[in-house]
N, C-alpha and C positions, 0 to 999 in steps of 0.2 A: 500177240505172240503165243502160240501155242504150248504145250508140256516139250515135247519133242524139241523143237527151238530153243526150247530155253535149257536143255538137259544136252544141245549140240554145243550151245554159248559155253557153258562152262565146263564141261565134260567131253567136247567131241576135238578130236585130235588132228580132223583133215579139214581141207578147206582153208577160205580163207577170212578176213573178219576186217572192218576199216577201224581207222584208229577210233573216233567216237564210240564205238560199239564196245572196242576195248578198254577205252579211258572208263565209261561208264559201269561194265561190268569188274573192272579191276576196283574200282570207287566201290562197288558195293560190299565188294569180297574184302577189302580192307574196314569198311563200318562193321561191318559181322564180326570181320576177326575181331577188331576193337572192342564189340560189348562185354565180351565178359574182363576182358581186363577194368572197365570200367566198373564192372558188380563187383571186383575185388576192392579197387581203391573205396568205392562206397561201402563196404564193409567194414570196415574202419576198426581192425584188429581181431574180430570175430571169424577166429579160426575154422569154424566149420563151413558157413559162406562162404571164407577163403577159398577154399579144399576142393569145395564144390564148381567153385567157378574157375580151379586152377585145372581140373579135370573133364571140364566142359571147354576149357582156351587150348589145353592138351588133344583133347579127339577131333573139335573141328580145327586145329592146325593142320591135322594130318589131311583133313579131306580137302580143305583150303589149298592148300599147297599143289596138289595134284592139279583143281581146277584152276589155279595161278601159271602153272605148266601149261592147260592148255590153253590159257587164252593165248599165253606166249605164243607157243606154237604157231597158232593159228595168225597170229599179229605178223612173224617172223614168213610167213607163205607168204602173207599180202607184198614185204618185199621183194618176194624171190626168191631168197634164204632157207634153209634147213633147218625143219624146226628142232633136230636135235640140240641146238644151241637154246633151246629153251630150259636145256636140263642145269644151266648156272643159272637161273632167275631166281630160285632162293637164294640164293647169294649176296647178291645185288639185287633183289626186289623190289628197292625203292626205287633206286636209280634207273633200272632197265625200263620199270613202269614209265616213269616219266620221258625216257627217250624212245619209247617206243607209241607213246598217246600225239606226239607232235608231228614227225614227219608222214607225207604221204605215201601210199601203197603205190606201187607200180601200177602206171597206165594200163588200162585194157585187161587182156588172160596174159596171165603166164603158164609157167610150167604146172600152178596146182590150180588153175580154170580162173574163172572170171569170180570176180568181189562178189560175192550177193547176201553177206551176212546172215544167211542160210546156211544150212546143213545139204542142202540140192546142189 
């Protein structure tokens, strides 16, 4: 997978994406967000590690979040669906992940073109 690919995976808003593609890159996007809460707990009272890793889980929340949107998105085309309902996925971010990793994509093209887990 090239730069490009993998900056459509998690950053690109059109198209469409099969569930594996999504279960996988949502799995990653959830370990990422997880480390630094993990440097906090290991931290073990030491407030400035704290600080540090509360303001390193604070900036990548903000970017996480966006590409949590698009993989939505893109998960919500393979239905047929409008990806604007991907804008309550913070919401229910655990939940929508997991209903959205099991069922299958629409047979064949639809309205936003054929599956290719591409950005093409």
């Amino acid at each position: 997978m090239n730069r490009q690919q993998i900056l459509w995976v998690f950053f690109g808003f059109s198209g469409r994406i099969s569930r594996q593609a999504f279960a996988l890159a949502g799995l990653l996007l959830y370990v990422i967000r997880l480390y630094p809460v993990y440097r906090m707990i290991a931290a073990e009272g030491d407030e400035t590690v704290i600080n540090h890793w509360a303001s390193v889980f604070i900036a990548m929340f903000a970017v996480l979040i966006v590409s949590h949107i698009a993989l939505a998105m893109k998960r919500l085309h393979d239905f047929d669906r409008s990806g604007w309902w991907s804008l309550l996925f913070p919401i229910g971010d655990i939940i929508a992940f997991i209903l959205l990793c099991f069922p299958p994509g629409t047979a064949g093209a639809n309205r936003y073109g054929q599956r290719t887990d591409s950005a093409s």
